[in-house]
Jmol script that loads the backbone (N, CA, C; Angstrom):
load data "model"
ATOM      1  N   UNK A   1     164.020 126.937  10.267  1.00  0.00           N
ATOM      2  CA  UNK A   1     162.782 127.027   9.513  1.00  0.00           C
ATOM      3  C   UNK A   1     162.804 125.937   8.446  1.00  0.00           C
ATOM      4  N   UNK A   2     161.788 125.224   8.333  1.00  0.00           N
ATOM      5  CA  UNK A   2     161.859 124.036   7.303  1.00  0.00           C
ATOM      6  C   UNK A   2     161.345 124.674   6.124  1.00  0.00           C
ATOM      7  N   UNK A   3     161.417 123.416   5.189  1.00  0.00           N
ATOM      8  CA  UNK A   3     161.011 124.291   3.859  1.00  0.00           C
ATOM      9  C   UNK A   3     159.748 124.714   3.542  1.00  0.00           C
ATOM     10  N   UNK A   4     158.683 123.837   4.422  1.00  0.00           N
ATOM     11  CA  UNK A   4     156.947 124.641   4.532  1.00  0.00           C
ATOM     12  C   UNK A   4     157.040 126.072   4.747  1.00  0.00           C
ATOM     13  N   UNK A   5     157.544 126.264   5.911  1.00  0.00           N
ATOM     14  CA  UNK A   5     157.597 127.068   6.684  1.00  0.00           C
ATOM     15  C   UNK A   5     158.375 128.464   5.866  1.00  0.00           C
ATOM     16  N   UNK A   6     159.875 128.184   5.319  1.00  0.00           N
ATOM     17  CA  UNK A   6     159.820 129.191   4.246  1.00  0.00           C
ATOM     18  C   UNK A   6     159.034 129.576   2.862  1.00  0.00           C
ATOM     19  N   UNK A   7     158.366 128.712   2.197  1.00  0.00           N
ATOM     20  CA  UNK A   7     157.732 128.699   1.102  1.00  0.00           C
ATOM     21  C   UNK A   7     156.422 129.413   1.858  1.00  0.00           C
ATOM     22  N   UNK A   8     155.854 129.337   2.823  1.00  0.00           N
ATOM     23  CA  UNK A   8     154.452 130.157   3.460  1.00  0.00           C
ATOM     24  C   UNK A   8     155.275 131.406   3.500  1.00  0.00           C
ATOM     25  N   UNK A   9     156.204 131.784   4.438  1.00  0.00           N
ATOM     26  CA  UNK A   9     156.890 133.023   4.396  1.00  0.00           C
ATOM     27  C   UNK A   9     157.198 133.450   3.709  1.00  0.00           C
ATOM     28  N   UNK A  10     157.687 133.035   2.073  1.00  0.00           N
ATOM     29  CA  UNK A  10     158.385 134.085   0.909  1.00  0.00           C
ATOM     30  C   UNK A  10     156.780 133.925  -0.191  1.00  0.00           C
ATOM     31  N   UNK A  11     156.058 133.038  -0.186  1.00  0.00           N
ATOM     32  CA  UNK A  11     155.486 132.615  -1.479  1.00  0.00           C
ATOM     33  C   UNK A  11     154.347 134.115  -1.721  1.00  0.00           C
ATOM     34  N   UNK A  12     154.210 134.953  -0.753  1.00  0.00           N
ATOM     35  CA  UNK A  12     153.631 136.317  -1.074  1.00  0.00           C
ATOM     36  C   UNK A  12     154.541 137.217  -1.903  1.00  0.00           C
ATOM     37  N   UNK A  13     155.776 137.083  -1.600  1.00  0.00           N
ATOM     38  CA  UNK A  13     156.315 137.687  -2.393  1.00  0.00           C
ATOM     39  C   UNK A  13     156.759 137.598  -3.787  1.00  0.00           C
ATOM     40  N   UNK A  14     156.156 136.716  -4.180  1.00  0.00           N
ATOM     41  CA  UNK A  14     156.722 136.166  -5.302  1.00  0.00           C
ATOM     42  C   UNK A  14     155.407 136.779  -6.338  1.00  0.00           C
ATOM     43  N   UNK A  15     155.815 137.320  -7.454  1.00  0.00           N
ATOM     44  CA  UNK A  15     155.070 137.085  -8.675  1.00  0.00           C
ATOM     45  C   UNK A  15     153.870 136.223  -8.895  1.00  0.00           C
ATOM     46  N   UNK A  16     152.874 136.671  -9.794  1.00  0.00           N
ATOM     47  CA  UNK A  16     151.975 135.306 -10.311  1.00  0.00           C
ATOM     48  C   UNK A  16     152.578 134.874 -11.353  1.00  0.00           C
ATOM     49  N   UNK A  17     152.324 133.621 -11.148  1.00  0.00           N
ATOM     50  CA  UNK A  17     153.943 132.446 -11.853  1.00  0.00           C
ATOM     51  C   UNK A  17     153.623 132.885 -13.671  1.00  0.00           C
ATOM     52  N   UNK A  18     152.071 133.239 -14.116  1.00  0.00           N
ATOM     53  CA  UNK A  18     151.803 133.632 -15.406  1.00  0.00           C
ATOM     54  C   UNK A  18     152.579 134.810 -15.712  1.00  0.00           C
ATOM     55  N   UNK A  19     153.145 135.306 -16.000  1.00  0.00           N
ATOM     56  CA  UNK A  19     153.575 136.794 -16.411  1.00  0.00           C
ATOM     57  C   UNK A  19     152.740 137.237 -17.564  1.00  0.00           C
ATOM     58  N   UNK A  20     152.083 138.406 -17.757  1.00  0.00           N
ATOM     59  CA  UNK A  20     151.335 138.675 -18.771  1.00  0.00           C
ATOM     60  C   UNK A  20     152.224 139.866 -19.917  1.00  0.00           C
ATOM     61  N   UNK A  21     153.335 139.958 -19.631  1.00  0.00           N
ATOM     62  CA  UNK A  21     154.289 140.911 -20.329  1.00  0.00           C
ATOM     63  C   UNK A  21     154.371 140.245 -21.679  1.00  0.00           C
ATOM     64  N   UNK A  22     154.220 140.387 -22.673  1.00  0.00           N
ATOM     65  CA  UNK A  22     154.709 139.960 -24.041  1.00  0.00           C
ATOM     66  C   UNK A  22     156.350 139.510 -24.381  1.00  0.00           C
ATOM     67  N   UNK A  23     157.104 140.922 -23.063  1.00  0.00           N
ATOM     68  CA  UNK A  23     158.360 140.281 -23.479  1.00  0.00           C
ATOM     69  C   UNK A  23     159.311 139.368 -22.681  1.00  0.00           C
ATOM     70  N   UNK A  24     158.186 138.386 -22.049  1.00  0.00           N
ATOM     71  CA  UNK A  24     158.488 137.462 -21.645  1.00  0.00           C
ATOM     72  C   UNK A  24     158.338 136.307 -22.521  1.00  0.00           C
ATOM     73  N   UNK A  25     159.492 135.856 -22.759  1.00  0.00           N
ATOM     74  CA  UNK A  25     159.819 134.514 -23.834  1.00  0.00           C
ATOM     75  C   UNK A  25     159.911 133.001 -23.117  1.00  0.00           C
ATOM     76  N   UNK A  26     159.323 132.329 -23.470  1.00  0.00           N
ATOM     77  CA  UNK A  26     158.667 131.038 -22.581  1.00  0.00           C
ATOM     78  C   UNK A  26     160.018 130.070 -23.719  1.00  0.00           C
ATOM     79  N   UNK A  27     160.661 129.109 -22.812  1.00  0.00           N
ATOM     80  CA  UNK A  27     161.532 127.759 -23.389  1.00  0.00           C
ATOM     81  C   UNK A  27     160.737 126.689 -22.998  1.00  0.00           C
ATOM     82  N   UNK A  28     160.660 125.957 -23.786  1.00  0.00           N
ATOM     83  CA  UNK A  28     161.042 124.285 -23.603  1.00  0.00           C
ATOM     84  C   UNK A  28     161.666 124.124 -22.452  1.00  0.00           C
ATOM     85  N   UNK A  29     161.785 123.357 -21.277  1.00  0.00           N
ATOM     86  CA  UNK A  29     162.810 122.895 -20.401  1.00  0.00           C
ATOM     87  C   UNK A  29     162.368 121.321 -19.866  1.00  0.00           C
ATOM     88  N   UNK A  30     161.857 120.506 -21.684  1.00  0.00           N
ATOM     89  CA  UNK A  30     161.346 119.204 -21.105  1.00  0.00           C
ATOM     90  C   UNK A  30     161.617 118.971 -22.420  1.00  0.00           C
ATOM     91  N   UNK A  31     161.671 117.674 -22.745  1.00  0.00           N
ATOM     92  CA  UNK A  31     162.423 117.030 -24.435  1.00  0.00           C
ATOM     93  C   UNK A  31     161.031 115.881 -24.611  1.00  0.00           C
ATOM     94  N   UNK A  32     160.396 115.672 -23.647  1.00  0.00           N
ATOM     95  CA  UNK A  32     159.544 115.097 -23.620  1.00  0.00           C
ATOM     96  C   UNK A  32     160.196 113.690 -23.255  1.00  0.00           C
ATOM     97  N   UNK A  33     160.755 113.201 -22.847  1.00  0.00           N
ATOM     98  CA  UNK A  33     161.565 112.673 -22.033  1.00  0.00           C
ATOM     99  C   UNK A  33     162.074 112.428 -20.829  1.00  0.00           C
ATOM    100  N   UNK A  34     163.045 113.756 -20.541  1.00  0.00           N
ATOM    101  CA  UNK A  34     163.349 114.241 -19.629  1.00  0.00           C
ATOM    102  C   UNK A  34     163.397 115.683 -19.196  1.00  0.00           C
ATOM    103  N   UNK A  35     163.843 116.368 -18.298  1.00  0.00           N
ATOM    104  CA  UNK A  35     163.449 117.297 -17.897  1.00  0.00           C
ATOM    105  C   UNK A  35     165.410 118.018 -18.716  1.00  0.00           C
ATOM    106  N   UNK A  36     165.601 119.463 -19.273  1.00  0.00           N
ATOM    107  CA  UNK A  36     166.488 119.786 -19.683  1.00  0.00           C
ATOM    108  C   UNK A  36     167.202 120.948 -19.062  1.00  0.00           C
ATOM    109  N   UNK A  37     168.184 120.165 -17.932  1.00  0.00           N
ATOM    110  CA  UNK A  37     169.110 121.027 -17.309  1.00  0.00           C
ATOM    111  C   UNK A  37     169.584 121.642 -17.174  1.00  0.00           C
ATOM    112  N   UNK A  38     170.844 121.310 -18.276  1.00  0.00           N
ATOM    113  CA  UNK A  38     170.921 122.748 -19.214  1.00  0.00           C
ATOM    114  C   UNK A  38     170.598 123.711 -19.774  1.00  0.00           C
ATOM    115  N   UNK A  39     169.168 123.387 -20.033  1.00  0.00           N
ATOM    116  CA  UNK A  39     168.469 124.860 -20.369  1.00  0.00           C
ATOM    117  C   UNK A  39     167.699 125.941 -19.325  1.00  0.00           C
ATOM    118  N   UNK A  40     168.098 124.803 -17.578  1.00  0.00           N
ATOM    119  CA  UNK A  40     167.106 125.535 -16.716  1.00  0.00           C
ATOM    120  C   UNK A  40     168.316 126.327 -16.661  1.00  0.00           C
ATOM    121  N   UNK A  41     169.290 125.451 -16.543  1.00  0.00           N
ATOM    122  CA  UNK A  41     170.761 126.502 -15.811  1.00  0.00           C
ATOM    123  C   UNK A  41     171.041 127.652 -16.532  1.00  0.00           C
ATOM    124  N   UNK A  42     170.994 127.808 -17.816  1.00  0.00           N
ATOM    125  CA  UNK A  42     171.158 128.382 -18.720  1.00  0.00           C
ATOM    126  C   UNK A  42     170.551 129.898 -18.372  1.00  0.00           C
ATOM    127  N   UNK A  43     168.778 129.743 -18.289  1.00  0.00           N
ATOM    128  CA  UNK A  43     168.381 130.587 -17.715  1.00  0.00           C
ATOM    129  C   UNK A  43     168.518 130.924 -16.283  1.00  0.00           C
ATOM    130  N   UNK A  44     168.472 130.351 -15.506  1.00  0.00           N
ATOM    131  CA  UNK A  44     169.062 130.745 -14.255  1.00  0.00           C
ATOM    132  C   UNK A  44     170.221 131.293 -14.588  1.00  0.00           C
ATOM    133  N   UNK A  45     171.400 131.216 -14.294  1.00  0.00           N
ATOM    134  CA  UNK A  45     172.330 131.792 -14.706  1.00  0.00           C
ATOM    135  C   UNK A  45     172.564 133.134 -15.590  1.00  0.00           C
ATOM    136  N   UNK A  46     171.462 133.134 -16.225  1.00  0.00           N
ATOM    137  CA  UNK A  46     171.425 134.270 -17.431  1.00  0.00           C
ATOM    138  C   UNK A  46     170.744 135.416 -16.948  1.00  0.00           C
ATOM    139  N   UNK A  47     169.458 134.508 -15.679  1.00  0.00           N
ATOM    140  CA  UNK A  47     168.694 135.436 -14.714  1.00  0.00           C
ATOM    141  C   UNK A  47     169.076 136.192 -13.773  1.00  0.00           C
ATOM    142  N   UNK A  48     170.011 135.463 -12.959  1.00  0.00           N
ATOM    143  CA  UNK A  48     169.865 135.992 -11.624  1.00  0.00           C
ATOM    144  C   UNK A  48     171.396 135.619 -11.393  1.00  0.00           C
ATOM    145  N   UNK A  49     172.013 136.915 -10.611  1.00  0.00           N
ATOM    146  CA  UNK A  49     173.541 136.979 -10.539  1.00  0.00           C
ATOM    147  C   UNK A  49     173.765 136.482  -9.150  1.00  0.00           C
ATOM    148  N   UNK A  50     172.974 136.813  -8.272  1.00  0.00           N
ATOM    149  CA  UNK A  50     173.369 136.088  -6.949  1.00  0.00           C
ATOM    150  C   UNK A  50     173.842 134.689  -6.713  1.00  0.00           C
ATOM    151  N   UNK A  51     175.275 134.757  -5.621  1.00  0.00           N
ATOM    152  CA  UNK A  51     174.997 133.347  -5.455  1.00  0.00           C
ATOM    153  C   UNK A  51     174.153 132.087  -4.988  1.00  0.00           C
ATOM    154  N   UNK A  52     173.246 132.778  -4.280  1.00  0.00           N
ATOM    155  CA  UNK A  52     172.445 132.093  -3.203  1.00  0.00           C
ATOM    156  C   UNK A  52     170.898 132.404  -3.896  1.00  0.00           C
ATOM    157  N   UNK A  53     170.784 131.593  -4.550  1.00  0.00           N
ATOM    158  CA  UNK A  53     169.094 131.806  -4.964  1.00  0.00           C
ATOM    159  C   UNK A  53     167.685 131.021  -4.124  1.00  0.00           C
ATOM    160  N   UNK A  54     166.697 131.179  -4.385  1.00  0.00           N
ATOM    161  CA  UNK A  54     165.476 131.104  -3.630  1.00  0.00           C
ATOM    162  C   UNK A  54     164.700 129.969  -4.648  1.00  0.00           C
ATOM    163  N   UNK A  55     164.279 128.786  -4.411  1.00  0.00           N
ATOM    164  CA  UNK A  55     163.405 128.402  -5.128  1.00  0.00           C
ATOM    165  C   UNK A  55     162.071 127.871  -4.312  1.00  0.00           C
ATOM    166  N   UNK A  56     161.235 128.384  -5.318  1.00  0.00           N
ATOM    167  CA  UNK A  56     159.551 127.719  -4.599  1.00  0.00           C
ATOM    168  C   UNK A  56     159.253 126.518  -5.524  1.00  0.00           C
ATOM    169  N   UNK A  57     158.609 125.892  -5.102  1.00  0.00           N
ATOM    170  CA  UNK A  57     157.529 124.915  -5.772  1.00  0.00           C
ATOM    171  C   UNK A  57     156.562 124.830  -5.316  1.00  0.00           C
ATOM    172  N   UNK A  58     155.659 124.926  -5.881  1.00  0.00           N
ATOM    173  CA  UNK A  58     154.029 125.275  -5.601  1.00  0.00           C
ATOM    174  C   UNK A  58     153.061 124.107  -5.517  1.00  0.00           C
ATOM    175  N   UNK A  59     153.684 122.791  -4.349  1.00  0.00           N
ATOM    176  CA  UNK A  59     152.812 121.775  -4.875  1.00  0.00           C
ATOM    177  C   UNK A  59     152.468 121.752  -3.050  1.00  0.00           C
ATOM    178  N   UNK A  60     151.633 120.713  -2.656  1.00  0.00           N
ATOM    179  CA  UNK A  60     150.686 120.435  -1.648  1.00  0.00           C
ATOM    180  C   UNK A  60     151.755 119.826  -0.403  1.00  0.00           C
ATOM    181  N   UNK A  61     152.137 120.594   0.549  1.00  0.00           N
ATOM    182  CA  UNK A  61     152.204 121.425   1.155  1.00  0.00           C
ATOM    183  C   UNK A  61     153.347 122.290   0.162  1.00  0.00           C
ATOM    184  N   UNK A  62     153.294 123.459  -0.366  1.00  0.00           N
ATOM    185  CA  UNK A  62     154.499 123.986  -0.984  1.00  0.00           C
ATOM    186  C   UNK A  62     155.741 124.085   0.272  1.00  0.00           C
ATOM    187  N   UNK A  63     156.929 123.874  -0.752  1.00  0.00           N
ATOM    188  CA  UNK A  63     158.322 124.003  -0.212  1.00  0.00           C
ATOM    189  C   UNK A  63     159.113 124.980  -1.029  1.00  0.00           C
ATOM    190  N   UNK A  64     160.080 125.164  -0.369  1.00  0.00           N
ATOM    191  CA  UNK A  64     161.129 126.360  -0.424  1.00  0.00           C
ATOM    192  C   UNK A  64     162.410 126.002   0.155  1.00  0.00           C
ATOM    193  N   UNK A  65     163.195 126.739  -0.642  1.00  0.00           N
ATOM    194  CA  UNK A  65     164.642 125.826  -0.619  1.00  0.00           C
ATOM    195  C   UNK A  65     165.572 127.484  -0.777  1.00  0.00           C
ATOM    196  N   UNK A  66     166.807 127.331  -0.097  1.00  0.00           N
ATOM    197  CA  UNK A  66     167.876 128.626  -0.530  1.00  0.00           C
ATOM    198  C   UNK A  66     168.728 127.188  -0.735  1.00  0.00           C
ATOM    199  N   UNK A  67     168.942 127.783  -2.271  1.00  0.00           N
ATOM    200  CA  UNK A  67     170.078 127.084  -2.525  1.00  0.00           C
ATOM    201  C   UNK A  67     171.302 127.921  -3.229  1.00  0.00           C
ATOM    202  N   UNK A  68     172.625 127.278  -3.294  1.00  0.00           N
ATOM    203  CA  UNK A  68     173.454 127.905  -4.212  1.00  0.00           C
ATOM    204  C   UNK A  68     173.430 128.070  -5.778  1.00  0.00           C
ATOM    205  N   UNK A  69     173.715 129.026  -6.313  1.00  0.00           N
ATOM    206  CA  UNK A  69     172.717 129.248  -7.835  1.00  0.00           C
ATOM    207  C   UNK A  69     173.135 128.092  -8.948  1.00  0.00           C
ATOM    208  N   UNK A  70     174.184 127.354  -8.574  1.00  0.00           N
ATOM    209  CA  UNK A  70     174.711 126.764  -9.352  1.00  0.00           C
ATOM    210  C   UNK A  70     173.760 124.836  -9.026  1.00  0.00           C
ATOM    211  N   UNK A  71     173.223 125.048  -8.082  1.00  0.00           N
ATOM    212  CA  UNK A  71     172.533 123.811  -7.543  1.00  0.00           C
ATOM    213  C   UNK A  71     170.983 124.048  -7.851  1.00  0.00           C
ATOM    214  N   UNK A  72     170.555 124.966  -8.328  1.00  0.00           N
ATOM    215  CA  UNK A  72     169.506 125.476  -8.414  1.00  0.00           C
ATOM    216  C   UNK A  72     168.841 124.665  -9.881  1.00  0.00           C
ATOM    217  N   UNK A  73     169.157 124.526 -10.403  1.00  0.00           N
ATOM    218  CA  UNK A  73     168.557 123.994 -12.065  1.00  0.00           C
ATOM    219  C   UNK A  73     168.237 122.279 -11.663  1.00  0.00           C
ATOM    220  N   UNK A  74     169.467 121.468 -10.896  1.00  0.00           N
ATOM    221  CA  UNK A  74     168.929 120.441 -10.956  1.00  0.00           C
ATOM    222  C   UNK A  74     167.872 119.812  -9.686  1.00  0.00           C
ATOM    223  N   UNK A  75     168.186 121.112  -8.953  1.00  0.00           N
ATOM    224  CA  UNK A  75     167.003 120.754  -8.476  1.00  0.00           C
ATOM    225  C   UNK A  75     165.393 120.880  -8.787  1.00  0.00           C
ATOM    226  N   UNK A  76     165.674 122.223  -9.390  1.00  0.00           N
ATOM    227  CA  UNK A  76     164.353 122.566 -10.574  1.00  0.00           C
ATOM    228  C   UNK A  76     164.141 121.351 -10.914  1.00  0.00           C
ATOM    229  N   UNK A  77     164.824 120.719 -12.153  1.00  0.00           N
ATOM    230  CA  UNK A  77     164.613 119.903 -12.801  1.00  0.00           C
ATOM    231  C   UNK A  77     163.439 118.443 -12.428  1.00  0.00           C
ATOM    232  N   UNK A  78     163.875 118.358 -10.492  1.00  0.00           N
ATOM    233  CA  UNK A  78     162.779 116.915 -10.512  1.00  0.00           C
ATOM    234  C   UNK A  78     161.621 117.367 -10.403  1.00  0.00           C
ATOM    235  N   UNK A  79     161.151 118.785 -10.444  1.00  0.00           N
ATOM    236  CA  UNK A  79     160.035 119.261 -10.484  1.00  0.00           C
ATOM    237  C   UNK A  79     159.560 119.296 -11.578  1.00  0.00           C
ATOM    238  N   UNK A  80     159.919 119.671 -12.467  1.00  0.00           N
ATOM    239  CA  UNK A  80     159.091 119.928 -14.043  1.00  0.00           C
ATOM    240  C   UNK A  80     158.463 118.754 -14.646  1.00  0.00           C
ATOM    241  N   UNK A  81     157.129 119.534 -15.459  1.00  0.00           N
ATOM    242  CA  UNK A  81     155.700 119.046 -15.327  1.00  0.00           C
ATOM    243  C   UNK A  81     155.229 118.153 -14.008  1.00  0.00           C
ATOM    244  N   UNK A  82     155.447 118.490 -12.879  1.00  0.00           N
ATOM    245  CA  UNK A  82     154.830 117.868 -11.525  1.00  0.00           C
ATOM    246  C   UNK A  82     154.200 119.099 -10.964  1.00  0.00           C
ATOM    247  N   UNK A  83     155.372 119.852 -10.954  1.00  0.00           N
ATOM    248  CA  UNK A  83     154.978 121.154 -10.499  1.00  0.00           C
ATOM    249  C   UNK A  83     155.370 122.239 -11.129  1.00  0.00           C
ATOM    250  N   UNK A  84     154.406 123.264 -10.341  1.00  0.00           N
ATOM    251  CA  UNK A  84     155.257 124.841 -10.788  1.00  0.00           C
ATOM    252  C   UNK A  84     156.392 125.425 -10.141  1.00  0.00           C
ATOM    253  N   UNK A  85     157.183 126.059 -10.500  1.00  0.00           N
ATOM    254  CA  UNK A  85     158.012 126.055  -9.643  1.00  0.00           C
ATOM    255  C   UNK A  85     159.016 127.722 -10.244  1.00  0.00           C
ATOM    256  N   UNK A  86     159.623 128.671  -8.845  1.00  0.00           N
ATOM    257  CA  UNK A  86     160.026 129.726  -9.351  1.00  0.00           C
ATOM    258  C   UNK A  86     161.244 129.892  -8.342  1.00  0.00           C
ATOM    259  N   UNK A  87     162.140 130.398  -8.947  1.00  0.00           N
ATOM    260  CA  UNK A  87     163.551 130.839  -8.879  1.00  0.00           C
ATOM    261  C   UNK A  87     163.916 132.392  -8.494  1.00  0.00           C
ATOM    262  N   UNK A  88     164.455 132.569  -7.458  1.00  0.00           N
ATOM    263  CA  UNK A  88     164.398 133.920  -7.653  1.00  0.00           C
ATOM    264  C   UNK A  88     165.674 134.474  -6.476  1.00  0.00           C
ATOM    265  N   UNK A  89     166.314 135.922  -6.813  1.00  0.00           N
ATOM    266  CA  UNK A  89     167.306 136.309  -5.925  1.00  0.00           C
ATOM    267  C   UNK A  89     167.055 136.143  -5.064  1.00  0.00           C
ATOM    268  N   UNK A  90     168.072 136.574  -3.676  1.00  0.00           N
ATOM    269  CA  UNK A  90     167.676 136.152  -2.282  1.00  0.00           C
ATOM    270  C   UNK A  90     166.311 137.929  -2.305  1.00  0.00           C
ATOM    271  N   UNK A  91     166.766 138.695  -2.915  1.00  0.00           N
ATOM    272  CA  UNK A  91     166.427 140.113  -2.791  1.00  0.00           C
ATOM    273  C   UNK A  91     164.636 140.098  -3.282  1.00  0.00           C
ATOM    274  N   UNK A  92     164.313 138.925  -3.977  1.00  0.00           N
ATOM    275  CA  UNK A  92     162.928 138.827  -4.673  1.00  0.00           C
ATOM    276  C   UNK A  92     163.020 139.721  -5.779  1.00  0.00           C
ATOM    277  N   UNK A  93     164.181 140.255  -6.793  1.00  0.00           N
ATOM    278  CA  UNK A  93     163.943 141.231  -7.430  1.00  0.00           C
ATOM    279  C   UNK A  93     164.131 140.261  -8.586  1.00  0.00           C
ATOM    280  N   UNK A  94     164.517 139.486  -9.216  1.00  0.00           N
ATOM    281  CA  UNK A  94     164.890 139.109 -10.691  1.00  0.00           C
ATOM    282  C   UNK A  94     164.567 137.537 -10.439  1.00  0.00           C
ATOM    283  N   UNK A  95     163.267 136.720 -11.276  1.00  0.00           N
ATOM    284  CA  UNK A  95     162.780 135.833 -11.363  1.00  0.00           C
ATOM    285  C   UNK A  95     162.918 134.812 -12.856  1.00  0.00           C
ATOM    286  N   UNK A  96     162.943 133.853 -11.989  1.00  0.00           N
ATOM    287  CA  UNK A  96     162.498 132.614 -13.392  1.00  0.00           C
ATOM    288  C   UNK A  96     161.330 131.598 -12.663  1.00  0.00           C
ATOM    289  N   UNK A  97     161.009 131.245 -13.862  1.00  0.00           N
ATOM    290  CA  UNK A  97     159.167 130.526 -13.852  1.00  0.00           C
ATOM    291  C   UNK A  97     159.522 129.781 -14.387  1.00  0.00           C
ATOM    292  N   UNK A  98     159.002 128.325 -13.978  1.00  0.00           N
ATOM    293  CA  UNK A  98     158.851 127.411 -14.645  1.00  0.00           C
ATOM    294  C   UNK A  98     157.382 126.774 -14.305  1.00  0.00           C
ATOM    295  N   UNK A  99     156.601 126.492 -15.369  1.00  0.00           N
ATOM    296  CA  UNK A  99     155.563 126.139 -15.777  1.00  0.00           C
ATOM    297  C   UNK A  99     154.975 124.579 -15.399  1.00  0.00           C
ATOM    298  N   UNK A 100     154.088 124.027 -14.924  1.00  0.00           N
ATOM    299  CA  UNK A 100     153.763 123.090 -15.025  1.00  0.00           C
ATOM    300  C   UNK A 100     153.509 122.109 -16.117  1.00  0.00           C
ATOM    301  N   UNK A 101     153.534 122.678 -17.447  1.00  0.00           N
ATOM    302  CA  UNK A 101     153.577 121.998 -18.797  1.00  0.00           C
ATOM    303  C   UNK A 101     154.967 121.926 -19.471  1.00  0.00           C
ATOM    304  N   UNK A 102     156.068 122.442 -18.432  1.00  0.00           N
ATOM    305  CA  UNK A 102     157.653 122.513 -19.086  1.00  0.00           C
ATOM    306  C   UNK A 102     158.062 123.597 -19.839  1.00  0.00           C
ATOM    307  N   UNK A 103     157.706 124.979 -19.180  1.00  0.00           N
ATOM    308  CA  UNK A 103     157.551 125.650 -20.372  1.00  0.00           C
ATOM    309  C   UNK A 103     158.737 126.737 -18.962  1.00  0.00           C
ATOM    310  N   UNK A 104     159.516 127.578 -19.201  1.00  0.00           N
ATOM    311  CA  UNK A 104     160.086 128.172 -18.282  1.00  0.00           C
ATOM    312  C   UNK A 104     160.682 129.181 -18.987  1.00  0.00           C
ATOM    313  N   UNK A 105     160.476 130.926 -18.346  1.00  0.00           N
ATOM    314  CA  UNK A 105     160.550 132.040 -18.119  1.00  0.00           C
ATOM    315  C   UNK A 105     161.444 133.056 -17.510  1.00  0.00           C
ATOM    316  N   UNK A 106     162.202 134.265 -18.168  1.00  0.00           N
ATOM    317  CA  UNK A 106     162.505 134.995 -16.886  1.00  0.00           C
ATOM    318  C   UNK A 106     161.745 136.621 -17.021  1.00  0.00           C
ATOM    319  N   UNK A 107     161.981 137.127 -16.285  1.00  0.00           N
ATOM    320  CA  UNK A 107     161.519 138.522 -16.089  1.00  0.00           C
ATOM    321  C   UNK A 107     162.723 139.750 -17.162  1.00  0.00           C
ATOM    322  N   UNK A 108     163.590 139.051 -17.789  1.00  0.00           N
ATOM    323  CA  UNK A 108     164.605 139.802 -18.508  1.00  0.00           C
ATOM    324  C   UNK A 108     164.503 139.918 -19.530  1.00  0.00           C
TER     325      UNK A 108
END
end "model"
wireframe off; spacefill off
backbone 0.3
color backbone group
């Protein structure tokens, strides 16, 4: 399955990338510069315990990627402000958002 092909198959399951919860706390994950790695990993890592995480990006044709959780941030990273883009267990239960304006989220 290529990565179209998973991103059509999981992208129902996923959250609307807005969360309207209050106690969802939005970071910086852009210096205005560059995109900040460390702070995606940070949250990833802080998010989601699995090794094998799920990422979408929501751009024209969207793609989808299983990657290992530790590979997961820099790949985030060439996405931010291009696209939106979300992180999530293999299970779909515990998410991170990242924003098209650099702004990135978890559900915790």
């Amino acid at each position: 399955m290529n990565g179209t092909e998973l991103y059509d198959e999981l992208a129902v399951s996923f959250p609307a990338l807005w969360p309207q919860s209050p106690k969802w706390n939005w970071i910086n994950v852009h210096d205005g510069q560059n995109p900040n790695v460390q702070a995606i990993s940070q949250l990833v890592e802080r998010t989601l315990a699995a090794s094998e995480v799920i990422v979408l990006v929501h751009s024209e044709p969207g793609m989808a990627s299983r990657l290992h959780r530790e590979d997961a941030a820099r790949y985030v990273a060439q996405f931010v402000l291009k696209h939106e883009v979300q992180v999530s267990d293999s299970d779909l239960n515990r998410f991170v958002s990242v924003s098209l304006q650099g702004l990135a989220t978890n559900d915790a």
